[in-house]
C-alpha positions in Angstrom: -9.7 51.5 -32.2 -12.2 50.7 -29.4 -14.8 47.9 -28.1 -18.0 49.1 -29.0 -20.4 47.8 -26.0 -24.4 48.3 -26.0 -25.7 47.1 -23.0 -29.9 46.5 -23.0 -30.4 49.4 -25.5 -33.8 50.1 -26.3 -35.4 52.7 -29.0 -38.4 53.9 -28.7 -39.1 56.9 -31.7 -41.8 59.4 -30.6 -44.3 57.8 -33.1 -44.5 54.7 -30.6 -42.8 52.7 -33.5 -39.9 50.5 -31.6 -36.5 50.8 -33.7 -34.6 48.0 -31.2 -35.6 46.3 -27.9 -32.9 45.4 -25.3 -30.2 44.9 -27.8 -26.9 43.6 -26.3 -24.0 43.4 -28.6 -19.9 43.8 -28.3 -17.8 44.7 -30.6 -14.2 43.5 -30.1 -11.2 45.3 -31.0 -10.4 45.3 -34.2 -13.1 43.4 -35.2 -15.2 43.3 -38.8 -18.9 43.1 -37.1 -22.0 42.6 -39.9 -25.3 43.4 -38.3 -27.4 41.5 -41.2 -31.5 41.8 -41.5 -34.5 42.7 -43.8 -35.7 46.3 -44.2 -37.2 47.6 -41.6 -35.5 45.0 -38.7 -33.5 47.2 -36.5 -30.1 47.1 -38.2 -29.5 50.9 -39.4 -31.2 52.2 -36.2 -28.5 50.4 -34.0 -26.0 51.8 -36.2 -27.5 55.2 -36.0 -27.3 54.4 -32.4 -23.7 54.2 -32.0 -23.2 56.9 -34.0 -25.1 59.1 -32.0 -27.2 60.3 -34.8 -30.1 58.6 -32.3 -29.9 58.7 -28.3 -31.1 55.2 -26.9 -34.7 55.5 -24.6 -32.7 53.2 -22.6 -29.4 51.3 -22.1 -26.1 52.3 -22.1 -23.6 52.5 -25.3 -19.8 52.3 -24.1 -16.5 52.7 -26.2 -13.8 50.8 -24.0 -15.0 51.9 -20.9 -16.3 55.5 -21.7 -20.0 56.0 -21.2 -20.8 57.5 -25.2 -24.9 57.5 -24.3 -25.2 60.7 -24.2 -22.1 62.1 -25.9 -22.9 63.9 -29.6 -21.5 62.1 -32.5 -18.7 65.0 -33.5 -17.3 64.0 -30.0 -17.0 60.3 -30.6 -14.5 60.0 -33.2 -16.7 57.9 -35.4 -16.4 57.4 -39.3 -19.7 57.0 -41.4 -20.3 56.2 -44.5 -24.2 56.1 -45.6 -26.0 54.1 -48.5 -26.0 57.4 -50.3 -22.1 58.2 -49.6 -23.7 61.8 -49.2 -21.2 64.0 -51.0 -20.9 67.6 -51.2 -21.4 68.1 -54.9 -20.1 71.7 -55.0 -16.7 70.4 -53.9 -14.1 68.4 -55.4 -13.1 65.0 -54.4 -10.2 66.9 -52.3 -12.1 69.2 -50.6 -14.9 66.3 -49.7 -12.6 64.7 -48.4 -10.4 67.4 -46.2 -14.2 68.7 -45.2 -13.5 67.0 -41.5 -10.3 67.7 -40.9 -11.0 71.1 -41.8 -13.9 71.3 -39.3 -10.7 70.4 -36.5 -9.4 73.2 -37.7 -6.0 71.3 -38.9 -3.2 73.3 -40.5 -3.5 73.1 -44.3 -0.4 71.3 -45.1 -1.6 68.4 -42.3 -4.5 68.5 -43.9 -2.6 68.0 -47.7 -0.9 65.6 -46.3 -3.4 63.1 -44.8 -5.7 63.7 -47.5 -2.8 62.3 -49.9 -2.0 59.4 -48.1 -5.7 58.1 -47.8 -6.5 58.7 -51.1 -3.3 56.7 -52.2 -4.4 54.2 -49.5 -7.4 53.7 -52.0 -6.6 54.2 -55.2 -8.3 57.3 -56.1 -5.3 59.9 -55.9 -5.9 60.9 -59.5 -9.4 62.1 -59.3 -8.6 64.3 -56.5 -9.5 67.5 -59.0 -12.6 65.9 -59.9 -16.3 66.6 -58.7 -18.4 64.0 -57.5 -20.8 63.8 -60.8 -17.4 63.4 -63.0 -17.1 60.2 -61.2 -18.5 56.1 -61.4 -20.5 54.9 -58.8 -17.6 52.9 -57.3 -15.1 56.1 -57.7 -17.9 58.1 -55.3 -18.1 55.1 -52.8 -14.0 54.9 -52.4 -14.4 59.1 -51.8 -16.9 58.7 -49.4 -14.9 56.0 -47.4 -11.7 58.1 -47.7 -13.5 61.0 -46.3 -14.5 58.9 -43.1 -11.4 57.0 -42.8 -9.1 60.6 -43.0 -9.7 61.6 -39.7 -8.4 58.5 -38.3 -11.7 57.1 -36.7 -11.8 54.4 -33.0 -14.8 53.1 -35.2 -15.7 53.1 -38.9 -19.5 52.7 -39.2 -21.1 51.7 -42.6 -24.7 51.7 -44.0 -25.1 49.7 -46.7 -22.1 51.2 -48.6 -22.5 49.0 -51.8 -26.3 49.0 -52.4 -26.0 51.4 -55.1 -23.4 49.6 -57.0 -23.9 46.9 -60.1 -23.9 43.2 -58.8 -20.2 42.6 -60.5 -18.6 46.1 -58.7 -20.1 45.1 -55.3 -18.1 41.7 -55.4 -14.8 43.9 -56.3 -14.9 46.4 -53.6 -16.2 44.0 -51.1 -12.5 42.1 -51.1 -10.8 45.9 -51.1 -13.0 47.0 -48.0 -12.5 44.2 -45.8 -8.8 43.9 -47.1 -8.5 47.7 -46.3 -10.2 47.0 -42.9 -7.6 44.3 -42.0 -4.6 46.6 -42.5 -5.7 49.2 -40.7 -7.8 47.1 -38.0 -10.3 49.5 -37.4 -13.4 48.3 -35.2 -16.0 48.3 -37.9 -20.1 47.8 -37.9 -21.4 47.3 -41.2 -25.2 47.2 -41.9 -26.1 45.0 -44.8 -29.5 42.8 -45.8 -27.1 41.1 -48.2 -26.4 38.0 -46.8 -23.4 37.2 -49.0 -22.0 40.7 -48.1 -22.2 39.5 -44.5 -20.6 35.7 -45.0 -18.2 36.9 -46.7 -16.6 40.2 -45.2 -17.4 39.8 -42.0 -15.9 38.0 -38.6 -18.9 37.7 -37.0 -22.6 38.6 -37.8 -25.4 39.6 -35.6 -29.0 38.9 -37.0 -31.4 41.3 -36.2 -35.2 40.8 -36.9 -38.3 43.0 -35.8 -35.6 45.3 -33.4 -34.2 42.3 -31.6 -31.1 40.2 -32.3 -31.6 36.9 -32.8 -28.5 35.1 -33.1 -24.6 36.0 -33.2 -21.8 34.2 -34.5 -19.0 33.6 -37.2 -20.3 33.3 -41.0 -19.7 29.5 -40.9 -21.8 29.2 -37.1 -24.3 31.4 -38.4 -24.9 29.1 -41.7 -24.7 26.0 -40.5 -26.2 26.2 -37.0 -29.1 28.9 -37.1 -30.8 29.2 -33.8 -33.6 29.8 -35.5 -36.0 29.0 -38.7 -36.3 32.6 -39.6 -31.9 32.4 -39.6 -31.7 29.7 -41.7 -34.3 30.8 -44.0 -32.4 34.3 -44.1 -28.9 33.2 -45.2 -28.3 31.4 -48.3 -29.0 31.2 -52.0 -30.9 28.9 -52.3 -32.5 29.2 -48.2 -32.6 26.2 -46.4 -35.6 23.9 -47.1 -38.0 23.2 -43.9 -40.4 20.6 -43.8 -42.5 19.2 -40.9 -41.2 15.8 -39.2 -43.1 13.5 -36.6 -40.6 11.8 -34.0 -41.6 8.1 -34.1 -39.6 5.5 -32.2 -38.5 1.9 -32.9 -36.8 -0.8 -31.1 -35.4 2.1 -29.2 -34.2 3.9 -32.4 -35.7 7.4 -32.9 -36.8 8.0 -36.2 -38.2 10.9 -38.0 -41.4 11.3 -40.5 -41.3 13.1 -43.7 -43.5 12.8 -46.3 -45.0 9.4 -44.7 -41.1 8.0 -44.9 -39.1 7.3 -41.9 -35.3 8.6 -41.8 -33.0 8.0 -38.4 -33.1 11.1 -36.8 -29.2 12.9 -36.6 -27.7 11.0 -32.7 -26.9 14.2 -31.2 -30.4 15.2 -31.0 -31.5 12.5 -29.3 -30.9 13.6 -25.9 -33.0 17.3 -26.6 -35.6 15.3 -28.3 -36.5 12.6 -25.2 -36.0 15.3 -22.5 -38.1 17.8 -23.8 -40.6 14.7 -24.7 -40.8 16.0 -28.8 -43.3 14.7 -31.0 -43.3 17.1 -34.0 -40.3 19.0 -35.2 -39.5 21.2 -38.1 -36.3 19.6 -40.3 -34.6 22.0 -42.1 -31.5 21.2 -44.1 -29.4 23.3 -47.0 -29.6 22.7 -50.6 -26.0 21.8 -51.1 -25.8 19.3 -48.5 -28.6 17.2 -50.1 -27.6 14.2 -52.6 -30.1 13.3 -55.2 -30.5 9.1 -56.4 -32.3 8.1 -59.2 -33.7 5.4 -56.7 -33.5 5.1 -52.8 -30.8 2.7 -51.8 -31.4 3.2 -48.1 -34.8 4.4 -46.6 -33.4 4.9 -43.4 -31.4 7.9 -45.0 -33.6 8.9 -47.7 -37.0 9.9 -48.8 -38.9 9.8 -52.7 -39.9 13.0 -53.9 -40.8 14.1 -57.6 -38.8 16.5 -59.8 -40.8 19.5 -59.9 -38.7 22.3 -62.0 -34.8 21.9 -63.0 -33.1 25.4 -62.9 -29.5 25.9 -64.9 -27.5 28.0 -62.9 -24.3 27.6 -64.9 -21.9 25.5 -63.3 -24.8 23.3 -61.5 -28.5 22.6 -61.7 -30.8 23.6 -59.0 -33.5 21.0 -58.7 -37.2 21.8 -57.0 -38.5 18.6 -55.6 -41.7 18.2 -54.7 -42.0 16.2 -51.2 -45.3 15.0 -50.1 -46.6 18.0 -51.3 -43.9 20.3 -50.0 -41.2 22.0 -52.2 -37.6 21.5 -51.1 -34.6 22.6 -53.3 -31.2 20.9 -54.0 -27.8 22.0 -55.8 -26.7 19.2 -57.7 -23.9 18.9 -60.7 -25.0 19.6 -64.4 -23.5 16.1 -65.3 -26.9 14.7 -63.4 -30.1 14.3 -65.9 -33.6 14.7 -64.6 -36.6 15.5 -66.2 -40.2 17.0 -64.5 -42.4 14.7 -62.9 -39.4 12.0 -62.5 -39.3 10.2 -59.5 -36.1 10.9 -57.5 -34.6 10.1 -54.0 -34.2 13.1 -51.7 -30.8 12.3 -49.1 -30.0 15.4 -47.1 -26.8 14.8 -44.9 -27.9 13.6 -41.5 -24.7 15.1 -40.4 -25.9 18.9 -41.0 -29.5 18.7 -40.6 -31.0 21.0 -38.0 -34.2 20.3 -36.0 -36.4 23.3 -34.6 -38.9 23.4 -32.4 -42.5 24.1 -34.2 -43.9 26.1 -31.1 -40.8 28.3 -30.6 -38.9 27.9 -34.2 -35.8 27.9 -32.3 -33.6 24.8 -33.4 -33.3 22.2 -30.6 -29.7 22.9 -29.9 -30.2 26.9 -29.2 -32.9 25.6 -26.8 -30.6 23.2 -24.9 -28.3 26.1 -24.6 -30.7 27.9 -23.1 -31.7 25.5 -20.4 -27.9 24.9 -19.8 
């Protein structure tokens, strides 16, 4: 187990197309790292990247303190598992997974034994006989992590490993995996777009977009302070609702526009707000941090909207509010009645909402971070 280091790596593909641009990431020790973005952002490239499948244009890659750049991937005692788990279908489960330890040229019986205790390790010691087309899609995914995990990887690098499986499966062998990754504490990079895969598995996640990273943290940093608008509107189900504010102030008080309605604007912005002389800013709050009234009991707090659509979800009601011609969503309990075209009272939390700058879209905090 090693510290994964890349230190202003750049790819550049001979088609002129640029994979990632100065990408700087660590990787602690024993560490669960999610590198979360859409298709096409960057994330499987810096994978491929510490893998070695790909050699940076520039930058350096480092495990511990060794210089990997240039070092193939058989020499960096990596594990991989792709999207496709990329069995050998000739072979039984055994043999697929003995195949690297058998290219180390292991004695036999080593080779028995290790294969034994991994596939005990997860569960599939009684389809060892088996060939991969004899098996579910979740059966092939547990062989193709026992086959990287048998040769006793520093790092254990995965590629959308659950794509393939149903929506109910992927929930099950999200809890094994990062249970499995706890007991063995194996540094591990796992590419997702799933965004639930990410808050929930891993211990921090970087956010890549367009071949840079945008923003790391834990899951909980990540969701409730996104440096970003592109951040918040990435992570979460429903995304967070952003409408435009104008910055007003009275009797000293600074205030913030929506809709034509005036809410106080969250104290601990205040500071950002008057140094960097802010007139417009972009408001984003979550879904589930937004209280609906059947009638405004406080303006200050609160702003009337108009029901728009009301969507069951089971256990709640997801409510589409139209605001001053905007549409903003909000999670609300099943045991509160609304009808379309209704007139409602809109209260997101002032506690949790997050301002961003309209020029920039990075959230006012990020930006005073950045000065500081």
């Amino acid at each position: 187990m090693v510290v994964v280091r890349l230190v202003n790596v750049t790819k550049v593909f001979r088609t002129g197309v640029v994979g990632v641009k100065d990408i700087n990431l660590t990787v602690n020790h024993k560490e669960f790292m999610a590198l979360l973005g859409p298709s096409g952002s960057g994330k499987s490239t810096t994978l491929y990247l510490i893998a070695g499948i790909y050699r940076p244009s520039s930058g350096k890659i480092f495990f511990d303190d060794r210089d990997v750049t240039n070092v193939p991937p058989k020499d960096r005692n990596i594990g991989l598992v792709f999207q496709n788990w990329a069995l050998y279908p000739h072979m039984r489960v055994y043999d697929n997974i003995a195949f690297p330890l058998r290219i180390k040229r292991l004695p036999e019986n080593e080779i028995r034994k290790k294969v034994l205790e991994t596939a005990r390790m997860l569960r599939i010691e009684k389809l060892l006989n088996r060939y991969p087309w004899q098996l579910s899609g979740g059966q092939q995914q547990r062989v193709a992590i026992a086959r990287a995990l048998v040769k006793e990887p520093d790092v254990l690098l995965l590629d959308e490993p659950l794509s393939n499986l149903d929506a109910q499966l992927r929930i099950s062998v999200r809890a094994e995996l990062k249970r499995l990754q706890k007991k063995l504490g194996i540094t591990t990079i796992y590419v997702t777009h799933d965004q639930a895969e990410a808050l929930a598995m891993a211990d921090r996640i970087a956010v890549i977009n367009n071949g840079r990273i945008i923003q790391i943290g834990a899951p909980e940093q990540v969701y409730t302070k996104p440096a970003t608008v592109f951040v918040g509107g990435f992570l979460g189900n429903p995304p967070m609702n952003f409408v435009e504010g104008e910055i007003i102030e009275d009797k000293g008080k600074l205030y913030i526009v929506i809709a034509g309605q005036k809410i106080i604007s969250p104290t601990h912005y205040e500071p950002i707000v008057r140094r960097r002389g802010l007139r417009k800013v972009i408001v984003g709050f979550r879904p589930e941090d937004t209280m609906i009234l059947p009638e405004c009991r406080d303006r200050n707090e609160c702003v009337k909207g108009m029901v728009y659509a009301v969507e069951p979800m089971g256990r709640e009601y997801i409510v589409v509010a139209d605001l001053g011609g905007e549409l903003v969503k909000a999670i609300v309990p099943r045991t509160l009645v609304l009808t379309d075209d209704q007139e409602i009272c809109l209260c997101p939390s002032l506690a949790k909402i997050v301002l961003f700058d309209p020029k920039t879209e990075k959230s006012l905090e990020s930006l005073a971070a950045e000065k500081d």
